[in-house]
C-alpha positions in Angstrom: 112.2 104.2 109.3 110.5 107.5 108.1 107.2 107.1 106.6 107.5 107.2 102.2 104.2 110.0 102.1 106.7 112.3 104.4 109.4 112.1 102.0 107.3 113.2 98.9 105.1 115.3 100.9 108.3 117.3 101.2 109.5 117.1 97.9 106.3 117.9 96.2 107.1 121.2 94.9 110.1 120.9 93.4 109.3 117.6 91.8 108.4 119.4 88.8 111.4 120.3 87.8 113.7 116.7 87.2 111.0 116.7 84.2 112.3 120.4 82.8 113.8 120.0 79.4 115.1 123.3 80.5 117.3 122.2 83.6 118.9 119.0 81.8 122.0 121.1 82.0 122.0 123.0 85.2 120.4 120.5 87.5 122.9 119.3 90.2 121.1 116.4 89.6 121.2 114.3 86.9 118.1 114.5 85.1 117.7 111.1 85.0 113.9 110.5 85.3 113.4 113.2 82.1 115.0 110.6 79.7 113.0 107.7 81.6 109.7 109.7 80.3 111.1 110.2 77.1 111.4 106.1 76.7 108.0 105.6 78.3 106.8 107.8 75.7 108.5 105.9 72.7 107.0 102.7 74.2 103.4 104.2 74.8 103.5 105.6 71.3 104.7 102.0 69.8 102.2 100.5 71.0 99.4 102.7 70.0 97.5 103.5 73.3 94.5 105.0 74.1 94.1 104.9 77.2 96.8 105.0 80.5 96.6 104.7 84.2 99.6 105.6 86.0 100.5 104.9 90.5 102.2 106.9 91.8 101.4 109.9 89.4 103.5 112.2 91.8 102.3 116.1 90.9 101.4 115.2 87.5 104.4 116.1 85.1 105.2 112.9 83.9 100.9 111.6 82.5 100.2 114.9 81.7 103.2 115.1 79.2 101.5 111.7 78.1 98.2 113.2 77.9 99.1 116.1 75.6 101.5 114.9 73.5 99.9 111.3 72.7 96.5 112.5 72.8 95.2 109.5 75.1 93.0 109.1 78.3 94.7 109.2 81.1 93.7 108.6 85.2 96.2 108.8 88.0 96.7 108.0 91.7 99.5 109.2 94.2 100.1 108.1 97.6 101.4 111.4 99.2 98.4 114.4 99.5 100.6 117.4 99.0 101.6 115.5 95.4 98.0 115.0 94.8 96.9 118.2 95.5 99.5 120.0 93.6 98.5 117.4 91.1 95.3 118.7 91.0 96.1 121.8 90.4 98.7 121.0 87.4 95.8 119.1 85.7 93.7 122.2 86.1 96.1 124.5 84.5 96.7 121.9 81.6 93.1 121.4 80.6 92.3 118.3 82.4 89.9 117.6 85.0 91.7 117.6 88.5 89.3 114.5 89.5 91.8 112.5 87.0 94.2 112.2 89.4 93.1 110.7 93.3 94.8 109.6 96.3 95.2 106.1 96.8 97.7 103.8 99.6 98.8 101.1 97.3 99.6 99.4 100.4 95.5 99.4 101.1 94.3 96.7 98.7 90.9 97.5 99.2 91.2 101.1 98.4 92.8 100.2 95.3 90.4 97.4 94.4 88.3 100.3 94.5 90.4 102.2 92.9 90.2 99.8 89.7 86.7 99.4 89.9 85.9 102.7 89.8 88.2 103.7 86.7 87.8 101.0 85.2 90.5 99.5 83.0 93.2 101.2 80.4 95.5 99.8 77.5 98.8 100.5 79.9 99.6 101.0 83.0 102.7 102.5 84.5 104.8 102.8 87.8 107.8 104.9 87.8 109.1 105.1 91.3 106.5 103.3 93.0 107.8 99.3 93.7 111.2 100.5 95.8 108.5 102.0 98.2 106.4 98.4 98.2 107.1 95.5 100.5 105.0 93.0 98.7 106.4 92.9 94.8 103.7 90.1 93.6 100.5 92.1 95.3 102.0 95.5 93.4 102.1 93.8 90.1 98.6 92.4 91.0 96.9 95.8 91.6 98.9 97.4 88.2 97.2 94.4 86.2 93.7 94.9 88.2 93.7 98.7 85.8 94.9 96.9 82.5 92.6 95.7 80.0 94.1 91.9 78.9 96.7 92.7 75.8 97.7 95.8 77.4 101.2 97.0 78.7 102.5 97.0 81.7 105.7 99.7 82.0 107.0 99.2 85.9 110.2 100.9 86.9 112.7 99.7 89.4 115.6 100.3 91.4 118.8 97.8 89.7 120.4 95.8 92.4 122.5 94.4 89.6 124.0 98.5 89.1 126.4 97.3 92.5 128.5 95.2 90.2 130.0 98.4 88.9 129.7 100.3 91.9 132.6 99.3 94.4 131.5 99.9 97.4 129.1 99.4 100.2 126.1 98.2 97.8 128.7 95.7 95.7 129.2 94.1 99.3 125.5 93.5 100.5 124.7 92.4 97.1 127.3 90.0 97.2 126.9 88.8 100.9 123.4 88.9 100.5 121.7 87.9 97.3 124.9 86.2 95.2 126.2 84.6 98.6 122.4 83.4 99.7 122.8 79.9 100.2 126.1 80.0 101.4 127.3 78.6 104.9 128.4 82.0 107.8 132.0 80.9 107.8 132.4 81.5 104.2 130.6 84.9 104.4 132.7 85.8 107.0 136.1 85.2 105.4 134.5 86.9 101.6 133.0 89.9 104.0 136.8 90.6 105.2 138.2 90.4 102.1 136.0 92.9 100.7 136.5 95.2 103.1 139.6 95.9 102.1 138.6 95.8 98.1 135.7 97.9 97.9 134.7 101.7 99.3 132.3 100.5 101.8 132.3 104.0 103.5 130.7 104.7 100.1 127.9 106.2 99.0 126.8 108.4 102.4 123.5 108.6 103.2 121.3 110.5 102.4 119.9 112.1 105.6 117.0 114.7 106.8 116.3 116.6 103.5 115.1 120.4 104.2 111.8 119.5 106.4 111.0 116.0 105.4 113.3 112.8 105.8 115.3 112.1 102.7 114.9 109.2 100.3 117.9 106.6 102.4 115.7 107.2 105.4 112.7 105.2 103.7 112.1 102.2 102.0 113.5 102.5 98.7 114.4 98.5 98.0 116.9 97.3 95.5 115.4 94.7 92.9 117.1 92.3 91.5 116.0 92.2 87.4 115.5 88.3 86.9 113.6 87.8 90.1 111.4 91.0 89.5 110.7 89.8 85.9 109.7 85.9 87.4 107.0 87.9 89.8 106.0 89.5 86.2 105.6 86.4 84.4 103.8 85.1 87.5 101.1 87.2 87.6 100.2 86.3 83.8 102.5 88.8 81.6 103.8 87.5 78.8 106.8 89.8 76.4 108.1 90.3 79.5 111.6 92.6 78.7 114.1 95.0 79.8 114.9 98.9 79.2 117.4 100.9 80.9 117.8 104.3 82.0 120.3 106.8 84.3 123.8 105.5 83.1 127.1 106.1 85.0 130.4 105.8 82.4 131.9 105.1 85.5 131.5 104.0 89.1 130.1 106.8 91.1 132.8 107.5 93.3 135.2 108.9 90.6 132.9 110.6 88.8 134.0 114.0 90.7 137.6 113.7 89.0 135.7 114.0 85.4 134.4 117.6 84.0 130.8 117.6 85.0 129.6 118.4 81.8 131.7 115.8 79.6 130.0 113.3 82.4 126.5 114.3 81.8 127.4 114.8 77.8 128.6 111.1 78.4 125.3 109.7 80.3 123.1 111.9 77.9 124.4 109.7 74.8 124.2 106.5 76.6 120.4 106.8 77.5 120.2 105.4 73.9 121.7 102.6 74.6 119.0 99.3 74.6 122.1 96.9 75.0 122.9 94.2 78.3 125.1 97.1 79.1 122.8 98.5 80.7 122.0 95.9 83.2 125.4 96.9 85.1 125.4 100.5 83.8 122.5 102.0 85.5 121.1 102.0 88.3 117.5 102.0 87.4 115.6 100.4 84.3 112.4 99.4 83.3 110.4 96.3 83.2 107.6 96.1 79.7 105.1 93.3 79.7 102.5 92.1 78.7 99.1 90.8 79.8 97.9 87.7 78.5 94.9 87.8 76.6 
């Protein structure tokens, strides 16, 4: 398995541009983390912060957008050096000190005990991208809640396991094998795992292979979470309000989408990012977690 920094060492400079108002039509890629900012933003502003702290800042676009248009504090800490450095250099440009935003292995709990003690703590804390890459989901939580002052909020994005219901095809069968199926005896798995094989695409989706000059993000870890168990590992860790928000919505299973004008389907996913109903947990394929801490 490649290493996570490689991947978004390699995609540092075009990272920018998922976060372009300018390219949410002409993308070949769904936009989908702009309108993820847009709700962080709403939920920030809700809450009346001053202060925010975000892992895995990436090159900046996402808590400098914070900065300026909610007028708080803000630090910031990326795993990958070519994100931080570039990073750097969008802070500089935008009016903020560059020293804002470090490098930091959240996967090195003393550097990010460090980390925390030398920032300090903020009224939220955020992590957009950050827990797929993570082998150990109660220790992540714990270092988010080591930067937040007790009351704040916790925003923490993850990758929805429960988005392979809709999906028909590979995914729907290792989720069903593997998490629904759990505690069921071989023999049984056996018989459903035929079955399914000839139900479901499970040539489907392809993976995503060497990007450019840097693996690509199937050649990583990019784990799948499962909303109810990632929300117990919340409440664990002493957040309270724990709750859902969703974001990149599919009207339909991926593997038709091509048969659907491509800009009625975005037109279509644009007007259900407003959607805040269960929908969503089967919908999209990413959403949000917002907590808590207890005072």
């Amino acid at each position: 398995m490649a290493q996570v920094s490689d991947h978004y060492d390699g995609s540092a400079p075009s990272y920018h541009e998922q976060y372009d108002p300018e390219k949410i039509w002409t993308n070949a890629e769904y936009p989908a983390n702009y309108f993820r900012l847009n709700k962080v933003m709403r939920i920030l502003k809700s809450r009346n912060v001053a202060s925010v702290y975000e892992l895995g800042a990436a090159e900046g676009s996402p808590i400098i957008r914070i900065a300026q248009e909610l007028g708080v504090n803000v630090r910031a800490s990326d795993l990958s050096s070519e994100m931080v450095r570039l990073g750097k250099e969008n802070f500089q440009r935008n009016g903020l000190d560059p020293d804002l935003h470090t490098q930091v292995d959240i996967n090195d709990r003393d550097a990010v005990r460090a980390e925390a003690d030398r920032v300090g703590q903020f009224d939220a804390v955020i992590a957009l991208g950050v827990i797929p890459h993570v082998e150990d989901d109660a220790w992540f939580v714990e270092a988010m809640s080591l930067f937040l002052k007790p009351g704040g909020t916790l925003i923490l994005q993850f990758r929805n396991a429960m988005f392979s219901m809709f999906t028909f095809n590979r995914l729907t069968k290792e989720f069903i094998l593997d998490d629904l199926m759990a505690p069921i005896g071989q023999q049984f798995k056996d018989q459903v795992a035929h079955d399914l094989d000839q139900r479901l695409a499970v040539d489907k989706p392809p993976k995503r292979e060497w990007d450019k000059d840097a693996p690509a993000y199937d050649e990583i870890l990019a784990r799948f979470h499962n909303p109810f168990e990632l929300s117990d590992v919340v409440a664990q860790q002493g957040f309270v309000d724990v709750s859902f928000t969703w974001y990149n919505f599919h009207p339909t299973y991926p593997m038709i989408a091509g048969g659907i004008d491509p800009t009625e389907y975005r037109r279509q996913q644009i007007e259900l990012e407003d959607d805040e109903s269960w929908r969503g947990m089967f919908l999209c394929s990413a959403g949000m977690i917002v907590a808590t801490r207890a005072a």
